[in-house]
N, C-alpha and C positions, 0 to 999 in steps of 0.2 A: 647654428644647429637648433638650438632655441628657439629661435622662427618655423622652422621645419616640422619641428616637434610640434608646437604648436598648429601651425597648419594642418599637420596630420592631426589632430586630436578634433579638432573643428570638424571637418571632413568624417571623422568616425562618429559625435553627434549627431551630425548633420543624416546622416547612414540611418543610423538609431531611430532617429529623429520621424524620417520617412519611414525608416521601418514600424516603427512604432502607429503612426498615424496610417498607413495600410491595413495593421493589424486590425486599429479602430474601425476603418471604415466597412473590412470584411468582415467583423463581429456584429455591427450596425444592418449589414446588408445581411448577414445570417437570421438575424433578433428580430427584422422586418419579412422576411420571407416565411420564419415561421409563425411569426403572428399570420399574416397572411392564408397561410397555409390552413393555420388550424380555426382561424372565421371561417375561410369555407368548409373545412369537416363540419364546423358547429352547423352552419347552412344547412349542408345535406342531411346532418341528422335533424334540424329542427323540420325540416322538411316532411324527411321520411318520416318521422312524430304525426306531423299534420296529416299526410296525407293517410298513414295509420287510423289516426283518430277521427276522421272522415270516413273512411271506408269503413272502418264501427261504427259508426252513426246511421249510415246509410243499410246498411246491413239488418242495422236494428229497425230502422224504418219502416224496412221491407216486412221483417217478419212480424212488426205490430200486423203491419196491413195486413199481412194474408190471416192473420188470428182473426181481425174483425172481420174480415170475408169470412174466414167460416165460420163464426159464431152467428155472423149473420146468417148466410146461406141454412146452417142446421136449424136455427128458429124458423126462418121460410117452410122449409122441411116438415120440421115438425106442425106447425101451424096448417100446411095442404095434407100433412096426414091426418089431421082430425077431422076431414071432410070424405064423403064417399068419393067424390070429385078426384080428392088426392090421392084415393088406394087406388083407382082408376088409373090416374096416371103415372104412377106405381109399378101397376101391375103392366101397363103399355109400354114403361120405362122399359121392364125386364125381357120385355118380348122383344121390343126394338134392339134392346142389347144385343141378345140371343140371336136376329136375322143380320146384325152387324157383323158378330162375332165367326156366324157360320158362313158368311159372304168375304170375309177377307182371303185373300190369295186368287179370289172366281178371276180369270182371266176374259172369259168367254159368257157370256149369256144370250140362252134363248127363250124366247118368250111362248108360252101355247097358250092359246085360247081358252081362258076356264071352260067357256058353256061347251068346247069340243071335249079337252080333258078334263074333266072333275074330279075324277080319282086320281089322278097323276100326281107325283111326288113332287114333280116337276114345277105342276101349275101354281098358279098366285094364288096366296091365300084372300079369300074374300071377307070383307066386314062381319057377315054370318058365322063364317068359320074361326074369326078374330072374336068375336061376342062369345060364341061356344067354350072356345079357351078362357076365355076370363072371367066364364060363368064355374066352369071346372075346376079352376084354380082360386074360386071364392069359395067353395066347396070345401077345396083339401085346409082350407083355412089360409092361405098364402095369402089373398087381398088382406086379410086381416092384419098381418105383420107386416106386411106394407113391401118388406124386401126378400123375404126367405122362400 
């Protein structure tokens, strides 16, 4: 009986034993998965950091550039407005605006001959009648303010 007993007590360590060392190996394969696990969360968030702090960079990039465009651009400006030249083109700016502005939507155009219509609303404006205009509008003071 003694043998027995003993054989069975072997057999129950031995149980133990593998139970035990299962136990270990699944806490091992748990303790590696979430290390695992959580390197890559760190990944994607150092990632997402980077590519964050990148697209601020670039961001910023952009909008230095477009400051020195216009700081450039408005010295240009201002420097062609000190010239009669610049209220000139100024004032041809405004007008081109103006025949831009009033031709958008034109689906259709027809063309008449000034020298037949002259009076026509129609007709093309000529250099003499563009010169008129910008003689009129140096008058009301408008070339002088370059934009108003």
């Amino acid at each position: 009986m003694a043998n027995l007993e003993g054989m069975s007590l072997i057999s129950t360590q031995k149980e133990r034993t593998s139970a035990e060392v299962k136990n270990i190996s699944a806490l091992a394969d748990a303790v590696a998965k979430k290390t695992t696990a959580d390197a890559e969360n760190q990944r994607m968030i150092d990632q997402a950091m980077a590519e964050g702090e990148a697209l601020r960079i670039k961001a910023k990039a952009e909008a230095e550039s477009i400051k020195l465009k216009a700081e450039a651009e408005a010295e240009r400006a201002e420097m062609i407005a000190r010239t009669d030249l610049g209220k000139q083109e100024a004032l041809l700016s405004i007008y081109s605006d103006m025949v831009v502005k009033s031709n958008s939507g034109v689906e259709k155009i027809i063309y008449l001959d000034p020298s037949v219509n002259k009076d026509s609303p129609f007709a093309l404006s000529s250099m003499q009648n563009l010169n008129n205009d910008l003689h009129a509008l140096t008058k009301l003071g408008i070339a002088a303010n370059g934009t108003n």
